[in-house]
C-alpha positions in Angstrom: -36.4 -52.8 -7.9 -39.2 -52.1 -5.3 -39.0 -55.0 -2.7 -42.5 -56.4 -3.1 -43.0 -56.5 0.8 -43.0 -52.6 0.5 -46.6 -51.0 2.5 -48.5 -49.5 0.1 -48.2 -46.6 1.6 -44.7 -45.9 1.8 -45.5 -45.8 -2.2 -47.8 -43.4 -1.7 -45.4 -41.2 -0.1 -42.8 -41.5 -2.3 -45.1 -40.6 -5.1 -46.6 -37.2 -3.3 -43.0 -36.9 -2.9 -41.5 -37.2 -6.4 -44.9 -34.5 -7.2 -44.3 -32.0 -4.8 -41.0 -32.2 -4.5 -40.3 -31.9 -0.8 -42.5 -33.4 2.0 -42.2 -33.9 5.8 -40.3 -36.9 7.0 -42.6 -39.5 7.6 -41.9 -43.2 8.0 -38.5 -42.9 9.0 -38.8 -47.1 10.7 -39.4 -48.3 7.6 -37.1 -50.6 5.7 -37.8 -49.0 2.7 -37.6 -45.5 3.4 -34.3 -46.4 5.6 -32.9 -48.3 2.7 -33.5 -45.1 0.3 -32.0 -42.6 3.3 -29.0 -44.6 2.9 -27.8 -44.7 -0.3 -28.9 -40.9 -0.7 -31.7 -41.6 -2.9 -34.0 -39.2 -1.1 -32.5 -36.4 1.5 -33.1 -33.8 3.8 -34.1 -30.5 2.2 -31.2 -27.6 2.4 -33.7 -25.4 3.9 -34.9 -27.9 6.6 -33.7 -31.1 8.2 -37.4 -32.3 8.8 -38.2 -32.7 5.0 -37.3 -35.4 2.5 -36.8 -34.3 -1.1 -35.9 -36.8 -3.7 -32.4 -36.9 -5.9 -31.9 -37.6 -9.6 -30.4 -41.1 -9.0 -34.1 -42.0 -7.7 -35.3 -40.5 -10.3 -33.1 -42.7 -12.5 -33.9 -45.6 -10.4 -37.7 -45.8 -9.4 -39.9 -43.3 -11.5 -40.2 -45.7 -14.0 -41.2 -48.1 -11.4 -42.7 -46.5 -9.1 -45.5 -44.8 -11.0 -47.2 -47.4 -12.5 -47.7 -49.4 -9.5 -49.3 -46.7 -7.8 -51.5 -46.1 -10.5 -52.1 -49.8 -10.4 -52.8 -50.2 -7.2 -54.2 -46.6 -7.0 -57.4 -47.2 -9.1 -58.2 -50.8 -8.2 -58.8 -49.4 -4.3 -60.7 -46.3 -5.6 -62.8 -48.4 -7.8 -63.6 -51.3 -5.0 -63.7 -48.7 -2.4 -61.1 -50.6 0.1 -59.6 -47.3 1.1 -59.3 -48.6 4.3 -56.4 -51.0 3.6 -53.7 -48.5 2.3 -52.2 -48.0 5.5 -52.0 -51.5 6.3 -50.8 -53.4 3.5 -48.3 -54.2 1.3 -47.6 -53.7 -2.5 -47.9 -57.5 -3.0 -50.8 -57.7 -0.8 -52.6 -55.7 -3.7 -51.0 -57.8 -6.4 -52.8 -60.7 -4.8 -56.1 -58.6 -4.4 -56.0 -57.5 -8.3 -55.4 -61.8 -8.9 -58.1 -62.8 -6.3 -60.4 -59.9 -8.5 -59.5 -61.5 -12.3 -59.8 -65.4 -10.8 -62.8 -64.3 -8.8 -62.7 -67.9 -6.3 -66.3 -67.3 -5.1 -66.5 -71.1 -3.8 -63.7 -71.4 -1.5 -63.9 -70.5 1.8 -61.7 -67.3 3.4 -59.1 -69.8 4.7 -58.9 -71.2 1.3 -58.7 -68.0 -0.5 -56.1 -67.0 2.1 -54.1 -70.1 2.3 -54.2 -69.9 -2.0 -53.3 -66.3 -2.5 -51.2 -65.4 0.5 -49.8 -68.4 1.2 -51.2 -68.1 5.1 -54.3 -68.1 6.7 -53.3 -65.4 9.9 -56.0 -63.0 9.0 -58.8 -65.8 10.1 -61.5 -63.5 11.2 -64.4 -63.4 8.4 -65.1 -59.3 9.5 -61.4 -58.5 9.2 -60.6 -55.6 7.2 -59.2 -58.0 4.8 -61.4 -60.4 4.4 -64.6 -57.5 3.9 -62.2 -56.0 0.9 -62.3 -60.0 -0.3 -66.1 -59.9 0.2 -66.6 -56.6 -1.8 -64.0 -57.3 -4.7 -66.2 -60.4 -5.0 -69.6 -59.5 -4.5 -70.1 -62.0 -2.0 -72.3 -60.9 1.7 -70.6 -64.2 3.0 -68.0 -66.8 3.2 -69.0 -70.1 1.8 -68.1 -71.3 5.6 -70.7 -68.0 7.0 -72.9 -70.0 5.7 -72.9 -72.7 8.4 -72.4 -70.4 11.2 -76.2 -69.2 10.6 -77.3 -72.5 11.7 -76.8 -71.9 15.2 -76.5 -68.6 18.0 -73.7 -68.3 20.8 -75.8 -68.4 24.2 -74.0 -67.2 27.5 -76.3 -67.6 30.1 -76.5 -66.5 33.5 -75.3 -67.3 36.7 -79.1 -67.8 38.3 -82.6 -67.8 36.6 -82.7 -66.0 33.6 -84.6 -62.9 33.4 -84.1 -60.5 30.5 -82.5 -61.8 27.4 -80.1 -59.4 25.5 -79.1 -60.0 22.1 -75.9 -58.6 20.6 -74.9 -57.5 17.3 -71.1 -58.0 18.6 -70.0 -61.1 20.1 -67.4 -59.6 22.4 -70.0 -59.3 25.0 -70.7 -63.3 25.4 -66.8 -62.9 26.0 -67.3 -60.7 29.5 -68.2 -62.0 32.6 -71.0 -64.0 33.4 -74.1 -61.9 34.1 -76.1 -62.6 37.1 -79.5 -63.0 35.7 -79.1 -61.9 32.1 -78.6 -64.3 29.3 -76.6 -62.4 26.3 -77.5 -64.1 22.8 -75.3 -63.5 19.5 -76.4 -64.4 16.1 -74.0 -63.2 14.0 -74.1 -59.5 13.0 -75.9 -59.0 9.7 -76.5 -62.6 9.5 -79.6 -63.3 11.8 -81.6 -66.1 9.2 -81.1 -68.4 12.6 -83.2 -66.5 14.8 -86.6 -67.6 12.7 -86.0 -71.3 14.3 -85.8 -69.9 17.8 -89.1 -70.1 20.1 -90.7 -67.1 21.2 -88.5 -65.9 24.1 -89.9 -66.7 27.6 -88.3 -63.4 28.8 -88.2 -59.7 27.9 -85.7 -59.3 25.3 -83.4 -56.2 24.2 -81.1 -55.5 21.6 -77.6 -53.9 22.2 -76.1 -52.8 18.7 -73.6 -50.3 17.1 -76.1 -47.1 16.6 -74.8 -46.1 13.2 -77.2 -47.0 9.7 -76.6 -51.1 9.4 -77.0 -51.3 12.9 -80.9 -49.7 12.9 -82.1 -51.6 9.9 -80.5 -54.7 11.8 -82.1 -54.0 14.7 -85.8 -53.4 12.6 -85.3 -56.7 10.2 -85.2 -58.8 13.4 -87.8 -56.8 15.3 -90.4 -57.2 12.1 -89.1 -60.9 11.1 -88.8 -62.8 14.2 -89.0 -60.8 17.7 -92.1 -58.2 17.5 -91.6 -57.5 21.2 -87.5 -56.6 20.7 -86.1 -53.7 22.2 -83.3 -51.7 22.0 -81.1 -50.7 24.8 -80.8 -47.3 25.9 -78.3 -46.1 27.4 -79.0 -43.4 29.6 -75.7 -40.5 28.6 -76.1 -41.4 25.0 -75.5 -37.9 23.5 -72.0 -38.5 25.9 -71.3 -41.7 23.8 -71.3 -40.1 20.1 -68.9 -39.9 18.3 -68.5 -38.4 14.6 -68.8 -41.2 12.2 -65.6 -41.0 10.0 -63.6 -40.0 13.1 -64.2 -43.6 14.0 -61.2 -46.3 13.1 -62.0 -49.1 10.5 -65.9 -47.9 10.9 -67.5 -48.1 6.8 -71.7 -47.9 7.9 -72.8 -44.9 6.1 -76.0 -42.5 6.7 -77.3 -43.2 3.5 -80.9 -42.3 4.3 -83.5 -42.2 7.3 -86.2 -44.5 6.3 -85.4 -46.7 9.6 -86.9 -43.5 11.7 -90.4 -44.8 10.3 -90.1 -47.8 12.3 -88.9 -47.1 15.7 -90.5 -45.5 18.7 -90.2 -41.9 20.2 -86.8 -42.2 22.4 -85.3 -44.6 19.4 -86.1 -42.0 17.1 -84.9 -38.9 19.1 -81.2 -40.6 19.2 -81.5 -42.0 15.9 -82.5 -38.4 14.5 -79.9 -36.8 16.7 -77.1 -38.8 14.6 -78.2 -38.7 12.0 -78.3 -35.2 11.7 -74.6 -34.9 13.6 -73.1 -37.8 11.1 -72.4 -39.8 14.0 -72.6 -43.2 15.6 -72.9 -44.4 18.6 -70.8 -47.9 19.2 -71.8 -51.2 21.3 -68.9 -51.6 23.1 -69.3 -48.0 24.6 -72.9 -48.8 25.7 -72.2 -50.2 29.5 -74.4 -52.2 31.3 -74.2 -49.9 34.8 -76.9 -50.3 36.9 -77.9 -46.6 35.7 -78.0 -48.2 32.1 -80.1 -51.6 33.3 -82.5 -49.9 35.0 -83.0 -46.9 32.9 -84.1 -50.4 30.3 -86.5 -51.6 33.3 -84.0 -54.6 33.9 -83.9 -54.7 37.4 
């Protein structure tokens, strides 16, 4: 029997294994693969000691088992397009994805959902890879608990007066030092309904995002909603700072079109054109704030 803590992708393997008939060794650390190893269910090849084939005892062992869980699991992550979790989960894991899919618990909050369903709540953050594969097998934009966060913004103001406001799409940046005269604002990624109960800023204000498709139209809802005299930050090396979009770990914001270049001014547009065109993104946290950057913005 397949131990139910297996990673999904050691399955995987042993599938394109069983198909192919003999693969590279891969994933020699794991208990699974060491387990097999062991008791000669899969070996090295006789032509080479750095591929795995399989034997008929696994064959007499796991086919019949092993096939129709990857099939399972398989087309449930094709069909919710959660790609992204195979090399990070376990079979069970998926088990409790296909359950959380037929209950469909829309009213509890993540740490219900995870406390219910995986018996632990260690995966708190509600834009964890997890959690957004919860969101999309549900259908859901939020958490029921979201909801309250856009009640309120994170403020980290500056160590003197504040002059220039900058608001963030990430909220690592209220976690870096304390800016001289710069307050950094975060509302809450996609989630910006707060910002309609917020004066009209005092100060200039800019906005420092992930340059990739959600973080454009982001960056346009707010400026035509609530802040008509938003900016975004330039950075001044940007064609140095892109980076090809699917090259780019645990990133999902696709190109899907460029209706957002119809909104944005002439050095907005020529980076937003430039990636477009190249498939890639640029991200926040690579955007520095150098005194090159800050004054290339006028904040000075």
């Amino acid at each position: 029997m397949i131990p139910a803590d297996t990673p999904y992708k050691i399955i995987k393997y042993l599938v394109k294994l069983s198909k192919e008939g003999a693969l590279t060794k891969n994933h020699l650390s794991d208990k699974f693969i060491i387990y097999l190893t062991d008791r000669k269910f899969i070996i090295e090849t006789t032509n080479s000691k750095n591929k795995f084939t399989i034997t008929e005892s696994f064959k007499k062992k796991y086919s019949n088992e092993i096939y129709p869980i990857f099939q399972k699991c398989n087309s449930f992550i094709k069909k919710h397009q959660i790609e992204n979790l195979e090399n990070y989960y376990s079979v069970d894991d998926m088990e409790k994805l296909i359950l959380i899919n037929i209950e469909k618990p829309t009213k509890l909050s993540l740490q219900e959902i995870l406390s219910k369903y995986f018996k632990s709540s260690k995966h708190t953050r509600t834009n964890s890879n997890l959690a957004n594969a919860i969101k999309t097998i549900l259908k859901i934009d939020e958490f029921v608990e979201d909801k309250k966060d856009q009640q309120f913004i994170s403020v980290l103001y500056p160590k003197n007066k504040t002059r220039f406001i900058i608001l963030c799409e990430n909220i690592n940046r209220l976690r870096a030092k304390r800016h001289t005269f710069i307050e950094f604002w975060y509302a809450g990624g996609k989630n910006t309904k707060q910002l309609q109960f917020i004066p009209k800023p005092k100060h200039p204000i800019f906005y420092l995002f992930d340059w990739d498709f959600d973080g454009l139209n982001i960056y346009i809802h707010i400026k035509q909603n609530y802040f008509q005299t938003l900016t975004a930050f330039i950075p001044t090396n940007f064609q140095s700072l892109m980076e090809k979009r699917e090259e780019v770990k645990h990133h999902h914001s696709k190109w899907k079109n460029n209706n957002a270049l119809l909104q944005l001014n002439e050095i907005e547009k020529t980076i937003a054109t430039l990636l477009i065109q190249t498939d890639c993104i640029i991200e926040e946290q690579k955007i520095l704030l150098t005194t090159e950057n800050l004054n290339n913005n006028s904040i000075k």
